[in-house]
C-alpha positions in Angstrom: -4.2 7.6 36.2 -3.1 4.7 34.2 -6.3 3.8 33.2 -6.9 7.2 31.7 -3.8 7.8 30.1 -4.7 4.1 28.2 -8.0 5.0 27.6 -6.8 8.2 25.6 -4.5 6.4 23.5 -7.6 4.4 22.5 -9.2 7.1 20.8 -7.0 9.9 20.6 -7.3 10.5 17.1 -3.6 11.1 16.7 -2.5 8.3 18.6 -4.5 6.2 16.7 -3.4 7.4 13.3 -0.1 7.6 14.1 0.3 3.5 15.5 -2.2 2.8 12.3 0.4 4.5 9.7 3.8 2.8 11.5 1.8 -0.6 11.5 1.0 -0.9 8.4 4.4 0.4 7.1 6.2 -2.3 9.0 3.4 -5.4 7.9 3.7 -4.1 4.3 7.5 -3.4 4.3 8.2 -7.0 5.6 5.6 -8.9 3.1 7.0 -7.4 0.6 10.8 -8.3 1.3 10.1 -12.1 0.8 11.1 -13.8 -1.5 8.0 -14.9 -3.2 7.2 -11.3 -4.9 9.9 -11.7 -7.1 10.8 -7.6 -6.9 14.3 -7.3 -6.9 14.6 -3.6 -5.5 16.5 -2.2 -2.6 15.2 -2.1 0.6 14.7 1.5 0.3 12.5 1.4 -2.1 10.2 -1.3 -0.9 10.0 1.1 2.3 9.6 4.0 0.2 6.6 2.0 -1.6 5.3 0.7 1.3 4.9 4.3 3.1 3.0 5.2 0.7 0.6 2.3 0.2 0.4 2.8 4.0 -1.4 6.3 3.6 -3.5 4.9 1.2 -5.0 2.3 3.2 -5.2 4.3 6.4 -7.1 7.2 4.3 -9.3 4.5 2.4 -10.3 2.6 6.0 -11.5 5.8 7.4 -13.6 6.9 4.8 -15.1 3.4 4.9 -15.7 3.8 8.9 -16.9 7.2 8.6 -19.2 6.7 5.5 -22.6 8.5 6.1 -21.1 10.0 9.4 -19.1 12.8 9.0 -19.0 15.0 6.1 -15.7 16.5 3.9 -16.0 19.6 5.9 -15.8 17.4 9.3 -12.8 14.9 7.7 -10.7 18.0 7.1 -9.2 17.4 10.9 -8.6 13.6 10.1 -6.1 15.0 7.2 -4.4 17.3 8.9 -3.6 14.3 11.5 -3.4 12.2 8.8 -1.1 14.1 6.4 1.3 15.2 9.5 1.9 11.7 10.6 2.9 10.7 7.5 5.2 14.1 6.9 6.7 13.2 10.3 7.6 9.0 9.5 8.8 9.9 6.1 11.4 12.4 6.7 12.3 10.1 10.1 12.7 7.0 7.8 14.4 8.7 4.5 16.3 12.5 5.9 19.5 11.0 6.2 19.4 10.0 2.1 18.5 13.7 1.4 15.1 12.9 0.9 12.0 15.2 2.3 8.6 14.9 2.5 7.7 18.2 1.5 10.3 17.5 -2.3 8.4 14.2 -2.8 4.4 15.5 -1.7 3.7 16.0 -5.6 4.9 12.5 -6.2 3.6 10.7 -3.6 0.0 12.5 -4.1 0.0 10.9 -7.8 0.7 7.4 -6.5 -2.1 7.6 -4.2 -4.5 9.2 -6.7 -3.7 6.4 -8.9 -4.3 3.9 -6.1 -7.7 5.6 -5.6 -8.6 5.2 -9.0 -7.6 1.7 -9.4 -9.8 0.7 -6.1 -12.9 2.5 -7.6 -12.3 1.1 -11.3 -11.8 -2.0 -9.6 -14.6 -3.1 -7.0 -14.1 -6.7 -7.4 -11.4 -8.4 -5.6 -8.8 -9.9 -7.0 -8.7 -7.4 -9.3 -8.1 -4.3 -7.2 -5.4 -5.8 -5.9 -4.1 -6.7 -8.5 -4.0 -3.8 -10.4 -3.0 -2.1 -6.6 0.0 -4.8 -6.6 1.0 -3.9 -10.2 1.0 0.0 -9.7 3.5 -0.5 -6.2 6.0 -2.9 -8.4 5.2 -1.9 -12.1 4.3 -6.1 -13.1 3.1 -6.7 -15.8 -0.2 -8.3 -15.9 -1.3 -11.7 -14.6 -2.4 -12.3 -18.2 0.6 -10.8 -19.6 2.5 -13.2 -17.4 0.4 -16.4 -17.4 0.5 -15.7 -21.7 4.4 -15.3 -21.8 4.8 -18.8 -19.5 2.8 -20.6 -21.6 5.1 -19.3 -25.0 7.9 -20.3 -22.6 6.8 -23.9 -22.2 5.4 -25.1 -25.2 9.1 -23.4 -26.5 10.6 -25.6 -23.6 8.5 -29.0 -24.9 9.9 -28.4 -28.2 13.2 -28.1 -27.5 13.1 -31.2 -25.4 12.6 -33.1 -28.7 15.1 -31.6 -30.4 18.8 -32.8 -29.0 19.6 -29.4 -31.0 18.0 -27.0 -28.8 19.7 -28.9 -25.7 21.9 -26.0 -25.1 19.1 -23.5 -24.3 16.9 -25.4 -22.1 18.4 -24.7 -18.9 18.1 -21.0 -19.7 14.4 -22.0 -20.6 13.6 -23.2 -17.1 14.7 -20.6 -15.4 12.8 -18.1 -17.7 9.9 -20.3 -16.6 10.5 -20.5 -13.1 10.8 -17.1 -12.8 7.7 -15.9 -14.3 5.6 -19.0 -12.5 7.4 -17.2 -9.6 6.3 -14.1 -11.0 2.9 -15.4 -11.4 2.4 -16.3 -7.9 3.1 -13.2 -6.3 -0.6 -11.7 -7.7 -1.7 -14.4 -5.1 0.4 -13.5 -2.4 -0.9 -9.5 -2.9 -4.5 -11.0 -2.7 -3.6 -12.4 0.7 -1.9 -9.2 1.8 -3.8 -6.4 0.7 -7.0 -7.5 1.8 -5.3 -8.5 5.6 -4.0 -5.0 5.4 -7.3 -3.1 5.0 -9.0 -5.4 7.7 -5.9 -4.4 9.3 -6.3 -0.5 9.1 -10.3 -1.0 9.5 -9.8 -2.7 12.9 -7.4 0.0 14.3 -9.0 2.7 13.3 -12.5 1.4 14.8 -12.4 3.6 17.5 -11.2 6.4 16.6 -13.0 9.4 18.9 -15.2 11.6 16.2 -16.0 14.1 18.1 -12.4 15.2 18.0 -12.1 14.8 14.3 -15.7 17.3 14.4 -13.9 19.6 16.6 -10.5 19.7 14.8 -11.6 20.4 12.2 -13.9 23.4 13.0 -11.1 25.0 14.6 -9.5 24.4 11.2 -12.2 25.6 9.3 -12.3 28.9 11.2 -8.1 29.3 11.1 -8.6 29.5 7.4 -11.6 32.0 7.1 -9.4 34.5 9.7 -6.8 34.5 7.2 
């Protein structure tokens, strides 16, 4: 009985989906907590950022597993699962603030879309992520960055020739260290993201088909008895 009951949870889509979403919430939610992004937001948000980036990834792996197998008609159960799972976590994780999924759907729809859209326009890596990594903590661009640090230093060279800029040096660093810091943190998304799709690719692997297929006919014909 065991054995069967650990078998389902293999494939049961909805098992699956559900251990995929909470996963990558957690792994996301606690990369993004270090130090070495440099986002100085509450917790809340990083876990509000992070749930969404979560659906993303889990929708973007299984299109990539299910490329050429299953057509839109035959995903339409792999939303539902999908889209419930992720209406179930956010009101457990953000209710007791006052916060619903159903008030934020609009919102969180548009951060996805525009996740979607900077993947495609995107292809090549690092740039996806980066651009990914700049929509979930509105950063400026690794070239707006690296340009300001280089302003800052050759300032900071100056200055150090100058006994009358003496006072604003230390002020200098840290301006400096905080945008190499800032700097850095595109590499630490390049690391990240990319572990996170494997991530969502691997657990999602096998995922039982057949039950998406039947889902969603049972959907399909729900909506034309209304």
């Amino acid at each position: 009985m065991k054995f069967f009951l650990q078998n389902k949870e293999l494939t049961d889509p909805a098992i699956i989906i559900s251990n995929c979403l909470k996963f990558l919430l957690n792994r996301i939610t606690d990369d993004l907590e270090g130090e070495g992004y440099s986002w100085n937001k509450p917790w809340g948000v990083k876990r509000y950022e992070s749930i969404v980036l979560s659906k993303f990834i889990l929708d973007y792996a299984f299109e990539g597993i299910v490329d050429g197998q299953l057509s839109d008609d035959e995903k339409i159960g792999y939303y539902e699962l999908s889209n419930a799972s992720l209406s179930s976590m956010f009101n457990s994780e953000f209710s007791e603030v006052g916060m619903n999924f159903e008030d934020m759907q609009e919102e969180i729809e548009e951060k996805i879309a525009c996740y979607i859209t900077a993947r495609r326009e995107n292809r090549r890596p690092p740039e996806c992520y980066y651009q990914i990594y700049m929509l979930i903590t509105g950063s400026q661009s690794r070239e707006a960055l690296e340009e300001e640090l280089n302003k800052k230093t050759a300032g900071l060279q100056i200055m150090n020739t100058n006994k009358n800029f003496a006072s604003m040096v230390p002020q200098y660093e840290a301006q400096i260290s905080h945008l190499k810091a800032k700097v850095a943190a595109f590499d630490l998304a390049d690391i990240m993201l990319p572990h996170m799709f494997r991530s969502a690719r691997q657990k999602l692997k096998n995922i039982n088909l057949k039950k998406i297929k039947s889902l969603s006919k049972k959907l399909s014909k729900k909506d034309t008895q209304k």
